[in-house]
TORKOL-441248 format. One record per residue: residue in one letter; y negated, z negated, x of N, C-alpha, C in turn. Coordinates in steps of 0.05 Angstrom, whole numbers, padded with zeros to 5 digits, always signed. Each point is the difference from the previous one (the first is absolute). Layout:
N
aYZXYZXYZX...
//
This chain:
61
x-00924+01511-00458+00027+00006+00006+00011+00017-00023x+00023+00030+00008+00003+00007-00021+00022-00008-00004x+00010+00007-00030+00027-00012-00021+00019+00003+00019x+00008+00024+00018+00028+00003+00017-00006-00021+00014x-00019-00005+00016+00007-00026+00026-00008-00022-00020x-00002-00008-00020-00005-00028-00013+00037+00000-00007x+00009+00025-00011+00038-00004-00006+00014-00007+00021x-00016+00014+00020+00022+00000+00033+00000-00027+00002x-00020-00020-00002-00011-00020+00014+00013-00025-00014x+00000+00006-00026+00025-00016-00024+00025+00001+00010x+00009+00020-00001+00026+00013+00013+00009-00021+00023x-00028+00006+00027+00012-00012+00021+00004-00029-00005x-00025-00020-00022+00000-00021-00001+00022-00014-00014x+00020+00019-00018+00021-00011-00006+00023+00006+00014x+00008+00017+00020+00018+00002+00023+00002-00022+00011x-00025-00011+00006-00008-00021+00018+00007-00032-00003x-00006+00007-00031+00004-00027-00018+00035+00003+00003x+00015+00019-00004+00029+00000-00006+00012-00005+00026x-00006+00021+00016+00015+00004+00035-00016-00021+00012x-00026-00022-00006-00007-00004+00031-00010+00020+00021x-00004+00025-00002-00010+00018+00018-00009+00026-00024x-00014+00001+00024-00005+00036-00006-00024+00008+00009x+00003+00023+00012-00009+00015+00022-00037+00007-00014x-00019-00001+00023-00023+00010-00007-00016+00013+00021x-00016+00016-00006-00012+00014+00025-00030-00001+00000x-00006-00010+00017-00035+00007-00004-00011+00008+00032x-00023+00003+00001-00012+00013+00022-00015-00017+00020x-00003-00004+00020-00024-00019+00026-00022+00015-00001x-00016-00012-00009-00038+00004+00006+00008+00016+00027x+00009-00010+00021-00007+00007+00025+00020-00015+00019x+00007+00013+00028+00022-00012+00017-00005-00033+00008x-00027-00004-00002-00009-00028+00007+00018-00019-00018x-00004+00009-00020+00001-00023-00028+00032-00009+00007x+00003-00020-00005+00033-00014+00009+00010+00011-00035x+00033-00015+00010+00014+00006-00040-00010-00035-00010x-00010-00021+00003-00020-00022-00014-00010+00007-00009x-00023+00018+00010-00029+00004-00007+00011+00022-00015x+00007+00023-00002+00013+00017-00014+00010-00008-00041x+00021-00023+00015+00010-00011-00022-00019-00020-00023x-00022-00008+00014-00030-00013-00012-00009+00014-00011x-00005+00022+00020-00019+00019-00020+00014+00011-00024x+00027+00005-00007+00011+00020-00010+00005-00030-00027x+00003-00023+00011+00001-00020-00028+00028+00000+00005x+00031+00008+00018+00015-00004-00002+00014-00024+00024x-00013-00022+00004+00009-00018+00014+00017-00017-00001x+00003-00002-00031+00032-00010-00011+00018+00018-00004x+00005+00020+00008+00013+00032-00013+00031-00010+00011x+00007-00002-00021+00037-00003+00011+00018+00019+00007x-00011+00027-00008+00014+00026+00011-00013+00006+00026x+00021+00019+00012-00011+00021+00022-00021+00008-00004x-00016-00003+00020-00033+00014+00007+00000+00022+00027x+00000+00027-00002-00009+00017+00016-00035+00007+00001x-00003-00009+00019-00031+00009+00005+00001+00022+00027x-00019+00013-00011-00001+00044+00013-00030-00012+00011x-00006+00017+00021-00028+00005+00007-00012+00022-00010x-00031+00003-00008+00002+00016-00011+00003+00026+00014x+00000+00021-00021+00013+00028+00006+00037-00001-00001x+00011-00007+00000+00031-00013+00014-00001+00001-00035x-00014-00006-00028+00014-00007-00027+00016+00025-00011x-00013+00029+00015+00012+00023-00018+00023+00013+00021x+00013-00020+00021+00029+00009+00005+00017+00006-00016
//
């Protein structure tokens, strides 16, 4: 991981810690995969902020 997304990721984790939320985006393997399995894979199944999950291709709107 580089230094910018290790700051962003601090960043988000203390928004999160202060507000209770904050927004994150990650991508679906594939249309199959539900937002569970999504949120397993990605390690955020406790995530107290907003989760947008994109299929892929759909991340560089």
């Amino acid at each position: 991981m580089n230094p910018m997304m290790k700051r962003m990721d601090a960043i988000e984790a203390a928004h999160a810690a202060r507000d209770g939320d904050c927004l994150r985006c990650c991508t679906r393997k594939d249309e199959s995969e539900t937002e569970e399995q999504a949120r397993e894979r990605l390690g955020l199944v406790d995530w107290p902020g907003t989760l947008v999950l994109m299929l892929p291709g759909d991340e560089n709107l």
